[in-house]
VMD Tcl script that draws the C-alpha trace (Angstrom):
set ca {
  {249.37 166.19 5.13}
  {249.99 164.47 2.09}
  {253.14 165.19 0.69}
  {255.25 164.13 -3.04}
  {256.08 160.77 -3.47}
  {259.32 159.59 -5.50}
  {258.33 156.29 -5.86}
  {255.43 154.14 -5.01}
  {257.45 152.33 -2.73}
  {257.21 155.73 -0.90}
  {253.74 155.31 -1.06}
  {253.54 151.83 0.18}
  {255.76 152.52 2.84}
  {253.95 155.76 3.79}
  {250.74 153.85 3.36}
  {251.61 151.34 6.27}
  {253.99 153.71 8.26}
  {251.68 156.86 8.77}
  {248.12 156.00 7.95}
  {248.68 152.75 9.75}
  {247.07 150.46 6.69}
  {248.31 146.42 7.15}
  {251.28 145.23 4.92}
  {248.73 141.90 3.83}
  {251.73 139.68 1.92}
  {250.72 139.10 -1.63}
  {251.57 135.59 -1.31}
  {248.82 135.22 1.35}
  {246.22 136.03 -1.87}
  {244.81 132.92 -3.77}
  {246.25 132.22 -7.03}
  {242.70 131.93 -8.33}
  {241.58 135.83 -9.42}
  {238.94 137.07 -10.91}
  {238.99 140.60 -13.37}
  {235.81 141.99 -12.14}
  {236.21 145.91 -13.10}
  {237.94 148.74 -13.58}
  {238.63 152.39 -12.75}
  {240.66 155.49 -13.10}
  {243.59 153.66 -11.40}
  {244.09 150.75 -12.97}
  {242.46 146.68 -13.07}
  {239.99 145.34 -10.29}
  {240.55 141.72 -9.41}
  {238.27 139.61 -6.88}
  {240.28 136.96 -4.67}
  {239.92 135.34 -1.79}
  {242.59 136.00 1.53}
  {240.98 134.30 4.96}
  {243.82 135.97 7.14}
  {242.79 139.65 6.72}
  {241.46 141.84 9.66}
  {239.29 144.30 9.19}
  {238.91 148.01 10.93}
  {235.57 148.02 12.00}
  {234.49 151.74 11.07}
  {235.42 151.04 7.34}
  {234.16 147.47 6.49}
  {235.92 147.55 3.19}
  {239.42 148.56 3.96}
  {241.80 145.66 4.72}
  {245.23 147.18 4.31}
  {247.91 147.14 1.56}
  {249.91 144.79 -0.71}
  {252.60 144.29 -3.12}
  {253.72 141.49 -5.71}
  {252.92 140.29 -8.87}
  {252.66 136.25 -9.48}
  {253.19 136.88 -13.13}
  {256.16 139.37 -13.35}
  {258.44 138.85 -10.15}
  {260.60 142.15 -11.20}
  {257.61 144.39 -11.61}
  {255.64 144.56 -8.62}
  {252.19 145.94 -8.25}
  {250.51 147.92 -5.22}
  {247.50 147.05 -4.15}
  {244.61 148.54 -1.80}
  {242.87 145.67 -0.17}
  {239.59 145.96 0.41}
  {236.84 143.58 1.39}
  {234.56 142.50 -2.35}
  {230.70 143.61 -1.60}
  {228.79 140.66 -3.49}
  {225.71 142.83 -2.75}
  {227.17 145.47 -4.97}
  {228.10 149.16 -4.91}
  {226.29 151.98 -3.31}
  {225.25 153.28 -7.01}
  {223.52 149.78 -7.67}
  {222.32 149.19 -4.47}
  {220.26 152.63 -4.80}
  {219.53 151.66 -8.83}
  {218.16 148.48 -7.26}
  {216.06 150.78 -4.57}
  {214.61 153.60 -6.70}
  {211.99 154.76 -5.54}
  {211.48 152.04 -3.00}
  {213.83 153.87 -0.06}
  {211.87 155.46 3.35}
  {213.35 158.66 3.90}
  {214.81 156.65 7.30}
  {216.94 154.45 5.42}
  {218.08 157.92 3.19}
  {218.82 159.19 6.29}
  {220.60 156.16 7.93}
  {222.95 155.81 4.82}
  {223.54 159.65 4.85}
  {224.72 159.06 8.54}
  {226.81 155.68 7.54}
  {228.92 157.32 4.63}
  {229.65 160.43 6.66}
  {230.51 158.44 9.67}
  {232.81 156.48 7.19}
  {234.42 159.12 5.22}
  {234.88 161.36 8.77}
  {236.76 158.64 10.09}
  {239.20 157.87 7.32}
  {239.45 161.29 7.15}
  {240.65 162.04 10.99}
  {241.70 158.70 12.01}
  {243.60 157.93 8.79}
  {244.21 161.33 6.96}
  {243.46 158.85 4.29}
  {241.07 161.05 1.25}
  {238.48 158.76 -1.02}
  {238.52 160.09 -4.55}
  {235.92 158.45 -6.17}
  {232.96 159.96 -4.16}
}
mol new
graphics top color blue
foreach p $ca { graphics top sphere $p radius 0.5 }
foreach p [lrange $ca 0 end-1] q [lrange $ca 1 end] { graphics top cylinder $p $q radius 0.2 }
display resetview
């Protein structure tokens, strides 16, 4: 169901029209970030935004933004998504080895799929960093 985008405001658009993701305004966002990683799509900042629902199946995923405080004529998009102080899975289960009952194997098992199923059907939304 995904089809081309010409631009990312396509995307953007798309993002909140069709997977029904919530336009968070960028100027909602507090000045103060933090650069706490990256990936295979670009920067990862931490900040803090006290207005943002959340969709309970997916803790994590807040909705979608655009802006950029630095550059007002090249604008960024941004997943929003909820900063786990605990951690990731990967260094939650570094953090575990060895240490996890095969029920809480078996409860996370159930938690991702329940979580990717969802964002899946609900959302046609894919994760690609699994």
């Amino acid at each position: 169901h995904f089809q081309k985008m010409s631009t990312n405001d396509d995307w953007f658009q798309t993002a909140i029209d069709d997977y029904e993701l919530k336009n968070i305004p960028f100027e909602s966002f507090s000045r103060k970030k933090k650069k706490i990683g990256r990936d295979g799509f670009g920067d990862i900042y931490s900040v803090i935004c006290e207005s943002i629902p959340s969709i309970p199946e997916v803790i994590a995923l807040k909705g979608v933004s655009v802006g950029d405080e630095d550059n007002e004529d090249n604008d960024q998009y941004y997943l929003v998504i909820e900063f786990a102080d605990e951690g990731d899975l990967r260094g939650y289960l570094t953090k575990k080895k060895g240490n996890l009952k095969w029920e809480e194997k078996l409860n996370l098992a159930i938690q991702i799929t329940e979580g990717i199923t969802y964002i899946h059907n609900e959302h046609n939304i894919a994760h690609r960093d699994l």
